[in-house]
N, C-alpha and C positions, 0 to 999 in steps of 0.2 A: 613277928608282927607283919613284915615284907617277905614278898617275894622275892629275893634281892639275886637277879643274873652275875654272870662269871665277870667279874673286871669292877669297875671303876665308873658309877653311872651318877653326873651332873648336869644332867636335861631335865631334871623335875621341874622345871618352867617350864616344860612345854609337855610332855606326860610324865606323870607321876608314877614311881612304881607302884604295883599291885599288892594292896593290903591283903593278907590271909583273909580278913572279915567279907571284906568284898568276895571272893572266890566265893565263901562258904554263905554267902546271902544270896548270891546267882541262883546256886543248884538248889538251894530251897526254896527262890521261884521256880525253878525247871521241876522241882519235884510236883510242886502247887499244879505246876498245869499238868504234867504226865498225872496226877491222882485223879484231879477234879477237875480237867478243860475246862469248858465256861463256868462251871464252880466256884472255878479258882479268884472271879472277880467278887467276891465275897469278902476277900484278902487283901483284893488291890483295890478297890472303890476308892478307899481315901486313902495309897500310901505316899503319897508326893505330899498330902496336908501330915502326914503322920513324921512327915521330914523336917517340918517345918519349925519346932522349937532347936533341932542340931542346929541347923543352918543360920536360925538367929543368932544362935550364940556367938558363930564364925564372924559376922559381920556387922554384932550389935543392933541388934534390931529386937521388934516384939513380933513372935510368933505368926503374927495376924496379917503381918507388913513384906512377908517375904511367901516365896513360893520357888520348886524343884518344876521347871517346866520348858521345850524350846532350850535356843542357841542363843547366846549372847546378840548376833545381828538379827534375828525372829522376835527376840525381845525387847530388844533396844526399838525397834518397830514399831512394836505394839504399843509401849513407853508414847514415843513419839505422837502415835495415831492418837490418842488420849489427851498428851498436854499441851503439843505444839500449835497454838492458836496465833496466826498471826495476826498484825492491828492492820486492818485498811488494806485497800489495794495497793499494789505494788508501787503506784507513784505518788504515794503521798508517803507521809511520815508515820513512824508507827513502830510496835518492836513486829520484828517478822523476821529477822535473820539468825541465823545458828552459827555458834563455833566450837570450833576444835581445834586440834593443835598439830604443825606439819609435822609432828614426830609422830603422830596418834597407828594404830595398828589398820591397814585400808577398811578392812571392814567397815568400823565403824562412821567413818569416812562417806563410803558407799551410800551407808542407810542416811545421811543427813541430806547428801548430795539428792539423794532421791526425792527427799520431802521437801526442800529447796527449790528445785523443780517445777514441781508441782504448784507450789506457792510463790514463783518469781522470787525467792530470796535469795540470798546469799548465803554459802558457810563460808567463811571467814577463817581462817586457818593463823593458829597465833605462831609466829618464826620464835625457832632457837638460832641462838647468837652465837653456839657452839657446836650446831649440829648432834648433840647430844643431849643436850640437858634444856630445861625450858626458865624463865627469870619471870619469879613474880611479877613485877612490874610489867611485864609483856602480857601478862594472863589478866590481870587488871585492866591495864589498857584497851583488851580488846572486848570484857564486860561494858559496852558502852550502850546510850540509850534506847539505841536501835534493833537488838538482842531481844529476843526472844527465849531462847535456850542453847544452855552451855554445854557440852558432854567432854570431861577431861578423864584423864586415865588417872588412875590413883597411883598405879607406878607403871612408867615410860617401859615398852615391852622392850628397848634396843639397850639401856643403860641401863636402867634400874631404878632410875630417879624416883625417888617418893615424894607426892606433890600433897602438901597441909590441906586436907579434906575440908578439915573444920574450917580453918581461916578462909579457904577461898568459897566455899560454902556461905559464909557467914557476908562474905563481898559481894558475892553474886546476888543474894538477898536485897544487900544495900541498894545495890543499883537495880533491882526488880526486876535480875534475872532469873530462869528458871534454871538449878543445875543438876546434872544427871552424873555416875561415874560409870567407868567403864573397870571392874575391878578384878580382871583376868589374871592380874601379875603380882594380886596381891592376898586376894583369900586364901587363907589354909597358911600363909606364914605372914602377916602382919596382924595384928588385932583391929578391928576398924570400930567405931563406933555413931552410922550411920542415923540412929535416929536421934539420939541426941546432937548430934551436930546440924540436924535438918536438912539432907540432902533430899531432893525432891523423889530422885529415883537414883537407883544403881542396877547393872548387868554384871553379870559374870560368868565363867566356866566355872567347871570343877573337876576336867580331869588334871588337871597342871600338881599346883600343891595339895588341893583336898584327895586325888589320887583312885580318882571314882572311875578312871577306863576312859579309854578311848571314844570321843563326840558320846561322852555324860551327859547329860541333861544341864541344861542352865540354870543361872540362879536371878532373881527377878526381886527387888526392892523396890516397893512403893510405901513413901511415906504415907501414915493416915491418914496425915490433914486431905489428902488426894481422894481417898476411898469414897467419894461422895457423887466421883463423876463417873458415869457408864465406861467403859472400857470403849475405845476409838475400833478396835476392831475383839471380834464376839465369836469364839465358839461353843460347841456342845458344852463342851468340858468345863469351861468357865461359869458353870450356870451353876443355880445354888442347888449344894446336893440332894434334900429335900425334897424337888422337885424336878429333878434334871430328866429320870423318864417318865415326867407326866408327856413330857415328845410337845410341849407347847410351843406357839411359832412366837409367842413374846418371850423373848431374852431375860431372865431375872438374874441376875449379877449374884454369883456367890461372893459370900463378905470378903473383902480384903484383897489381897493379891490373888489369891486363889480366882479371883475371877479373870485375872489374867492368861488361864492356861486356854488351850483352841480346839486342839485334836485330842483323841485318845492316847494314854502316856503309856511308853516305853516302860512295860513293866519289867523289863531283864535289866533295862538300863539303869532305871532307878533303882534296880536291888544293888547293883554296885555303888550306888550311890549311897545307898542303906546303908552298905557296908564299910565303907570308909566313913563315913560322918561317925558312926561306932569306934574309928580309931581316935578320935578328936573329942568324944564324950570323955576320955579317959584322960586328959589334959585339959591345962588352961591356953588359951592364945597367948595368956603372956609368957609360957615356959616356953611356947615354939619359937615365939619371937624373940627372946633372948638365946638360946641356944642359936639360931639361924642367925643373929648379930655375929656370936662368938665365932662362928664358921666363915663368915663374912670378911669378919675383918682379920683372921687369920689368914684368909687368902689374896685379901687386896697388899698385906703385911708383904708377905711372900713374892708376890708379884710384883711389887716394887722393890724389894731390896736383890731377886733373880732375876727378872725377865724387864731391864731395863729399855727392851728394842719395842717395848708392847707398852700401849697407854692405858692406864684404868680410867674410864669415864663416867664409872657411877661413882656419885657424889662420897666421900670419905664420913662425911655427918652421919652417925645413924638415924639420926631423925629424917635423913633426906635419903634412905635408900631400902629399896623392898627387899626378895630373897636371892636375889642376881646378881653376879659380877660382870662384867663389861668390858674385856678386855680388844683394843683397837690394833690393827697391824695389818698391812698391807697385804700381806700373804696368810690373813686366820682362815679363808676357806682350804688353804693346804694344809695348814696345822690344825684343823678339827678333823678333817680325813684322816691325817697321819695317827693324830690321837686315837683316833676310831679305831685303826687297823692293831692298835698296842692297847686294848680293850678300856680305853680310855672314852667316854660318851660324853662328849658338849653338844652342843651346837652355834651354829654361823647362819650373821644376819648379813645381808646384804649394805653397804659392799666391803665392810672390812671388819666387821666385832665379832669376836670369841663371845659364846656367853658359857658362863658356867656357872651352875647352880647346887652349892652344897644346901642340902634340905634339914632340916633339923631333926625331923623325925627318922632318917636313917644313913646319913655320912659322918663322918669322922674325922679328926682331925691329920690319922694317918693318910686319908686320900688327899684329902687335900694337898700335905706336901710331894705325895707322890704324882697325885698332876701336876706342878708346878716342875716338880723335877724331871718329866717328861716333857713338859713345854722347853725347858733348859735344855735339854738335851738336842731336843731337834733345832732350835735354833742356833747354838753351838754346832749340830754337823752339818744342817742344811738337807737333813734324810724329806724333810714334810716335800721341798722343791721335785725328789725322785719318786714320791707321790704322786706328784701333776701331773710329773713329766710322763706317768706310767697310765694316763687317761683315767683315772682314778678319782681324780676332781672334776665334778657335776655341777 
């Protein structure tokens, strides 16, 4: 079903290996254009709407409500340019501020700070108490009346923390916030189910765990109750298909999200995107998600009962953790080189977390132990420090 390289690969949090499907949806776009060049848009006009019942199922949504289009921060924008209304000028009272959380991934960051800006507001950034992990009560506290819109990550990119969708969804309401997620770290191995919990909007990738290729197309969630208001910023593409080359200078909003897309789509890109969503029709979210538990906690198992010089900091709950382990140490960008160099693949986050990502759709429970026992190892002879030492660590 994978393309699976030589060794040992737990970076599917950050790319995903390459499904067969995807390879073989590619070349039968490249075929599309070598037959039929501009033909071949006969094929593509609607394939990003033709994506769009996979991708609801991934994220719990209706068909109508999501869209394959742009970058997580191009859409998170667009999201933005749409709902973010502030009340009053900037010196009176009003909601008109944004938050996020100082664990959040910058990007997302970026794109608020900008509209913020513009608007004399604040983002507001909710503190963790442990540098890792975020306390409801903090996320609460900072939904207050002044708020405008919230954008939380559904799991923390540096832990793995899984943060209650629904509940804080359901808060953010109460207090007549507007809430958005940010859900990079968690489609393709947690089950979400965005519209009935009533999340206003959600962003995300898809090359991480859905496994769609490298800078994939985004994914773009707007609730319906929403579809009613023009999109904040408009392109060709967004227009209703019906009509889109009558070439009119009045904008008519294709239904749903779909009206959210801008420019002309990446049709190579979306064919991998094609193709992996085809691996995911053949499963439930809830078999990934239990399998990617089982992988989980045999390695947070392992890693505390061997590598007692290293902290695990995503949460042990599985209700409180996405498809990532989180492992803390002072020297993990020398011990992710080292593992590298012993065909072992994690990655390292700044300034000190291991992350490792057994995926459920293609690791085992044998890698698992044999990373852990190459973590053991090097920490026992101290080979990852002849690493550094060797200019090796970047």
């Amino acid at each position: 079903m994978f393309a699976i390289p030589p060794g040992i690969y737990m970076d599917g949090n950050s790319l995903g290996l390459m499904p067969h499907a995807a390879r073989e949806a590619v070349l039968r776009r490249l075929d599309d254009w070598q037959r039929d060049a501009v033909g071949g848009w006969d094929a593509w006009f609607n394939l990003a709407e033709s994506l769009s019942p996979s991708m609801a199922r991934l994220v719990g949504a209706r068909p109508h409500e999501v869209i394959a289009t742009g970058s997580i921060t191009a859409n998170l924008h667009a999201l933005l340019a749409t709902l973010y209304r502030p009340e009053g000028p900037s010196s009176e009272k009003g909601r008109r501020h944004l938050v996020a959380t100082s664990l959040d991934f910058p990007s997302d960051v970026y794109a608020l700070q900008s509209w913020a800006e513009r608007e004399g507001a604040e983002v507001r950034l909710i503190p963790s108490r442990d540098g890792h992990t975020l306390h409801a009560d903090d996320i609460l506290t900072a939904l207050a009346d002044d708020v405008a819109v919230a954008v939380l990550p559904t799991v923390l990119y540096r832990s793995g923390q899984l943060l209650d969708v629904e509940g804080l969804t359901r808060a953010a309401h109460e207090r007549g916030v507007l809430i958005g997620w940010d859900a990079a770290h968690s489609v393709g191995s947690v089950p979400h189910a965005l519209h009935d919990a009533g999340a206003d909007f959600a962003v995300w990738c898809h090359y991480k765990y859905v496994n769609a290729g490298p800078g994939a197309p985004g994914g773009l969630f707007l609730h319906e109750r929403h579809h009613g208001q023009a999109p904040g910023l408009r392109g060709w593409w967004g227009h209703a298909k019906d009509t889109q080359f009558e070439m009119a200078h009045h904008f008519r909003p294709a239904a749903g999200a779909g009206a959210y897309q801008l420019g002309t789509p990446p049709i190579l890109a979306l064919a991998g995107l094609e193709g992996a969503l085809a691996v995911f029709d053949s499963v439930t979210m809830e078999e990934v998600r239990a399998r990617s538990l089982e992988l989980t906690s045999r390695l947070m198992a392992l890693a505390e009962a061997h590598l007692p010089e290293m902290q695990v900091v995503t949460p042990h709950d599985p209700a409180c953790r996405g498809g990532h382990v989180a492992l803390a140490h002072p020297e993990a960008q020398a011990l992710s080189v080292a593992l590298r160099a012993r065909g072992i693949v994690p990655d390292f986050r700044q300034p000190d977390i291991l992350r490792l990502a057994p995926v459920a759709l293609y690791n085992t429970e044998a890698e698992v132990e044999e990373t852990v026992g190459a973590l053991r190892e090097l920490l026992r002879t101290g080979a990852h420090r002849e690493v550094g030492a060797a200019g090796l660590v970047t």
